[in-house]
Z-matrix of the N, CA and C atoms (Angstrom, degrees):
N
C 1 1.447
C 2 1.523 1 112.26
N 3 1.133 2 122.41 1 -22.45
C 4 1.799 3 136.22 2 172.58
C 5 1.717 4 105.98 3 -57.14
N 6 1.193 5 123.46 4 -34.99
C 7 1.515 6 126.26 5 164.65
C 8 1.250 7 104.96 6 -47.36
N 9 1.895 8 115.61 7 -69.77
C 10 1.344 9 132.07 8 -142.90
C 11 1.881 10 97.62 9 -83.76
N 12 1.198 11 118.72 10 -5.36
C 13 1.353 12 125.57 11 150.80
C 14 1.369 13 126.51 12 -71.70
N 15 0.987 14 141.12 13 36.58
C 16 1.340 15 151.13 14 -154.16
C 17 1.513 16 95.75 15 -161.26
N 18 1.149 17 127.56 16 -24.26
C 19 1.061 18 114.44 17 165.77
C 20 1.716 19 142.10 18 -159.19
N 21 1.586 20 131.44 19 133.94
C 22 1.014 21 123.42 20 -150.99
C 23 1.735 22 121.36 21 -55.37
N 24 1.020 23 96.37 22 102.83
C 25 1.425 24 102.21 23 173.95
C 26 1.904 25 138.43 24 -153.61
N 27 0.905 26 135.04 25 137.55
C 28 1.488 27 130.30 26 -166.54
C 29 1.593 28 120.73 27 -85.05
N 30 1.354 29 139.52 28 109.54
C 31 1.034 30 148.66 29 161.97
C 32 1.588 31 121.50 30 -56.39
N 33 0.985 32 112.87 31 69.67
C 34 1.635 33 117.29 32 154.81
C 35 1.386 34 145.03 33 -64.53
N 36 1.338 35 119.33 34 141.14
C 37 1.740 36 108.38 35 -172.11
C 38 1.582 37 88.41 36 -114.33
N 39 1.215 38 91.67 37 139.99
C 40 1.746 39 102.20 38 168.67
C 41 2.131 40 101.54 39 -128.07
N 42 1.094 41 105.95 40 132.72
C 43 1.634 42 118.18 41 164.51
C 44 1.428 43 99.17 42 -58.17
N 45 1.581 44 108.55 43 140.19
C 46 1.159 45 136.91 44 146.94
C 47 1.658 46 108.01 45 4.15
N 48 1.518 47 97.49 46 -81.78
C 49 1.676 48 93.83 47 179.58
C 50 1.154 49 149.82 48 -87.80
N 51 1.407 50 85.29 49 -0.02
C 52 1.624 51 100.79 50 150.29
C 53 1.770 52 130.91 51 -67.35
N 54 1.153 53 109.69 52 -17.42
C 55 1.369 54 129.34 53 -171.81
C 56 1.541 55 114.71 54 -144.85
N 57 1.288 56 106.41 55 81.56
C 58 1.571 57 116.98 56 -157.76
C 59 1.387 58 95.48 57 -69.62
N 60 1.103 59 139.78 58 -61.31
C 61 1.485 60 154.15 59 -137.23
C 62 1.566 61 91.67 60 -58.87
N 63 1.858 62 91.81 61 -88.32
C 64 1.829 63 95.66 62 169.50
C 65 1.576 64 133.76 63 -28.29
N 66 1.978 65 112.17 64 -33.37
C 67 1.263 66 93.48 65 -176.12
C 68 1.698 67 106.21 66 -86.36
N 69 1.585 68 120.05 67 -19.84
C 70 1.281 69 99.12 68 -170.34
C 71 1.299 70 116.45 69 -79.86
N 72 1.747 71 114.85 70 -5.97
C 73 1.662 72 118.57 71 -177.50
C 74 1.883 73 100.52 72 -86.27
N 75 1.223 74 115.25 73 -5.75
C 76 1.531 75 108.62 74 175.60
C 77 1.303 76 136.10 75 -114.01
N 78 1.731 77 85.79 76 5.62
C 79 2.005 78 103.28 77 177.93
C 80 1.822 79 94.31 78 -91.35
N 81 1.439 80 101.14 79 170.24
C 82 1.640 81 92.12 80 -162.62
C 83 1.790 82 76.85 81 -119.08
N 84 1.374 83 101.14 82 143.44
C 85 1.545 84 129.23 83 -169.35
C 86 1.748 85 106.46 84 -60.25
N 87 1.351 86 111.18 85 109.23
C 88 1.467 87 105.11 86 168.55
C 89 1.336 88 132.58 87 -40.84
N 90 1.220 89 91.31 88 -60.06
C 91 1.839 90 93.04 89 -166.50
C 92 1.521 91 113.08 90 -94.20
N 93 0.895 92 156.51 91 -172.26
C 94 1.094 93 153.49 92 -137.45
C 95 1.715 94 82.11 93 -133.57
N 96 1.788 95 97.71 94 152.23
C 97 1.682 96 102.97 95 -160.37
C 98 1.713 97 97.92 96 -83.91
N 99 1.171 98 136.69 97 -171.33
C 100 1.432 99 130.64 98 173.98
C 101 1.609 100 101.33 99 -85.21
N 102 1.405 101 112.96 100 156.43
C 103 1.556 102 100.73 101 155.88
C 104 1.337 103 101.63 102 -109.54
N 105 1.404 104 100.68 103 156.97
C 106 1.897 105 110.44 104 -172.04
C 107 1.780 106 82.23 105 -146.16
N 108 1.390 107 96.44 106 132.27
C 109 1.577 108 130.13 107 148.91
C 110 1.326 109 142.87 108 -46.17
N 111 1.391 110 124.06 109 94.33
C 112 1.666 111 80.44 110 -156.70
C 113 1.621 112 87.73 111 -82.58
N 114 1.659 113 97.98 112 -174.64
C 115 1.210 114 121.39 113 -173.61
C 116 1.351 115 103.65 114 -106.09
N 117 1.379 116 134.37 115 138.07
C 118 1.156 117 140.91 116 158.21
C 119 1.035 118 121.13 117 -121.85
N 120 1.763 119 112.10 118 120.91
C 121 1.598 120 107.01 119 -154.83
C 122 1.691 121 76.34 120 -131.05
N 123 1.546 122 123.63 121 154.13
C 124 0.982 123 141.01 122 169.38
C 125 1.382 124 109.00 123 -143.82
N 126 2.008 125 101.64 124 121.80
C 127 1.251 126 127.19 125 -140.16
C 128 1.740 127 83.47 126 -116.37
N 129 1.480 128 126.73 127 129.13
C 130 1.334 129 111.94 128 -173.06
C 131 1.361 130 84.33 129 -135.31
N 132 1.554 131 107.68 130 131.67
C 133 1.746 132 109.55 131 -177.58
C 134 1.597 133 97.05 132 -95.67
N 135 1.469 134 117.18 133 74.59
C 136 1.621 135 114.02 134 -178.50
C 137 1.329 136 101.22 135 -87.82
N 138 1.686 137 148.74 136 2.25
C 139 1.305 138 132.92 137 -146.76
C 140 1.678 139 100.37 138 -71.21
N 141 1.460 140 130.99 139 -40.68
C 142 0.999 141 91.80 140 173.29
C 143 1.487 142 143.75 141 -105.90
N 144 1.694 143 97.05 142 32.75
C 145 1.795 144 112.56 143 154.46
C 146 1.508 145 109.14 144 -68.92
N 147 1.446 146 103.79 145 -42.53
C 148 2.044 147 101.90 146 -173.69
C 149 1.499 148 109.69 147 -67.71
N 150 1.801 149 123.36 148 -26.79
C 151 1.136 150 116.05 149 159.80
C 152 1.579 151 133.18 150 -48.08
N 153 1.322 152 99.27 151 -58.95
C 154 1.372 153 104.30 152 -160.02
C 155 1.951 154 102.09 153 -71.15
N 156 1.605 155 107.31 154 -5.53
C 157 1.571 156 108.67 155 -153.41
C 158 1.918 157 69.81 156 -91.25
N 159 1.014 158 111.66 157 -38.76
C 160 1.596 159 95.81 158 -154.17
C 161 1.454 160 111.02 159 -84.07
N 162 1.959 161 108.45 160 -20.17
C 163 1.913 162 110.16 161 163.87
C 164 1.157 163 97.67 162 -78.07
N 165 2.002 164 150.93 163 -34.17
C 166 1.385 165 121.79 164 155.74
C 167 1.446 166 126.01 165 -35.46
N 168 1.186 167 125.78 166 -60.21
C 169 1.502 168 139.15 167 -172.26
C 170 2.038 169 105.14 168 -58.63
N 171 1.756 170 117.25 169 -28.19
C 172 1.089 171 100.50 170 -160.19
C 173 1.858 172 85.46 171 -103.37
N 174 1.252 173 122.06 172 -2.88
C 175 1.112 174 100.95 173 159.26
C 176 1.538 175 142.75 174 -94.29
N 177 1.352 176 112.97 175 10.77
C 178 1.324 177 125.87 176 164.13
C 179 1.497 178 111.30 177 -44.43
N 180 1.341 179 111.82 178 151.03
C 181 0.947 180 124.67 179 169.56
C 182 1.856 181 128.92 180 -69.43
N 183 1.283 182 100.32 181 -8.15
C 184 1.546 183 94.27 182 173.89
C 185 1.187 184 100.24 183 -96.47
N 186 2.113 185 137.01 184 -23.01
C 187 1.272 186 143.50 185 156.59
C 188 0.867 187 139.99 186 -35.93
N 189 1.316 188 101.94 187 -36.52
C 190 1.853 189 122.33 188 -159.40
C 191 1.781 190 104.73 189 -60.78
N 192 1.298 191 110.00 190 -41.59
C 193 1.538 192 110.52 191 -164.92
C 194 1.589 193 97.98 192 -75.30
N 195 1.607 194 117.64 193 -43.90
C 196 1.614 195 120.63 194 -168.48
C 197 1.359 196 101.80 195 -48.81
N 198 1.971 197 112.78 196 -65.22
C 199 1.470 198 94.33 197 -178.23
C 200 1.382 199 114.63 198 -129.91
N 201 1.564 200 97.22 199 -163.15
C 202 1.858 201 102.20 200 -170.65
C 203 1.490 202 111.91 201 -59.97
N 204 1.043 203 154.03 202 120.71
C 205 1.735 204 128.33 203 164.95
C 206 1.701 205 83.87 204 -107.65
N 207 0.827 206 146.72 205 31.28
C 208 1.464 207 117.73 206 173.26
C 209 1.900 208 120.86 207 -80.03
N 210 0.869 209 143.24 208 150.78
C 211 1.647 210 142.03 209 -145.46
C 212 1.325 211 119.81 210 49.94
N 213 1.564 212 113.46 211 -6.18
C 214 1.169 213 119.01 212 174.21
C 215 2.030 214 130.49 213 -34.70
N 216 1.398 215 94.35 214 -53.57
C 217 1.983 216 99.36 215 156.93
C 218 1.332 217 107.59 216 -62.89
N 219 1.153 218 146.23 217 9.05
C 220 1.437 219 125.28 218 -172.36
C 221 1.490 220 98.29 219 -121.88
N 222 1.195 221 120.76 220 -24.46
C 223 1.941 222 118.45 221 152.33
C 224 1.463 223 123.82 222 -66.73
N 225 1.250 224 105.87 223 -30.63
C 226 1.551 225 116.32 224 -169.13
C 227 1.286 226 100.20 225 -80.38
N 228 1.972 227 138.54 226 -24.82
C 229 1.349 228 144.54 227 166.76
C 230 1.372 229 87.86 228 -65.14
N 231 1.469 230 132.00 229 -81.67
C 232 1.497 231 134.18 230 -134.59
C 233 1.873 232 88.73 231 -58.38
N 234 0.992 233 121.11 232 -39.40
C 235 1.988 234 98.55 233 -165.36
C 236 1.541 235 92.71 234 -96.12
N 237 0.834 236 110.04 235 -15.28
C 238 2.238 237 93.38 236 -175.16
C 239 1.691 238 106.09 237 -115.19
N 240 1.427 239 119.42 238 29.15
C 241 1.461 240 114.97 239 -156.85
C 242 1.097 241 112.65 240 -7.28
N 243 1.752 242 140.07 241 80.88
C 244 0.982 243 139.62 242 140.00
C 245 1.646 244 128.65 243 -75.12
């Protein structure tokens, strides 16, 4: 109370329901709180590592006939500006 002497001011009591806010932040919580999990999600922007791994793989030589690679170097510049 040696603080609240320092300065002019009035100490009032208000009941419970008169002052909802204060009484529900000072009653102690019945039930036990939930537990929640967090989630840890790890978001990896690799798309254009899986590109270039899968125009490596389609330009092999046992590939070449299965599919198209043709413009194939001209994607592999646009995401790695090489």
């Amino acid at each position: 109370l040696e603080l609240l002497s320092d300065y002019d001011c009035d100490i009032r009591y208000y009941l419970g329901k008169g002052n909802v806010v204060a009484d529900a932040l000072s009653r102690k919580e019945r039930k036990p709180p939930l537990r929640v999990r967090a989630l840890v999600m790890i978001i990896g922007l690799d798309l254009p590592r899986k590109i270039l791994n899968a125009q490596t793989e389609a330009r092999k030589p046992k590939n070449i006939k299965k599919e198209d690679v043709r413009g194939i170097g001209y994607l592999v510049i646009a995401i790695y500006g090489l």
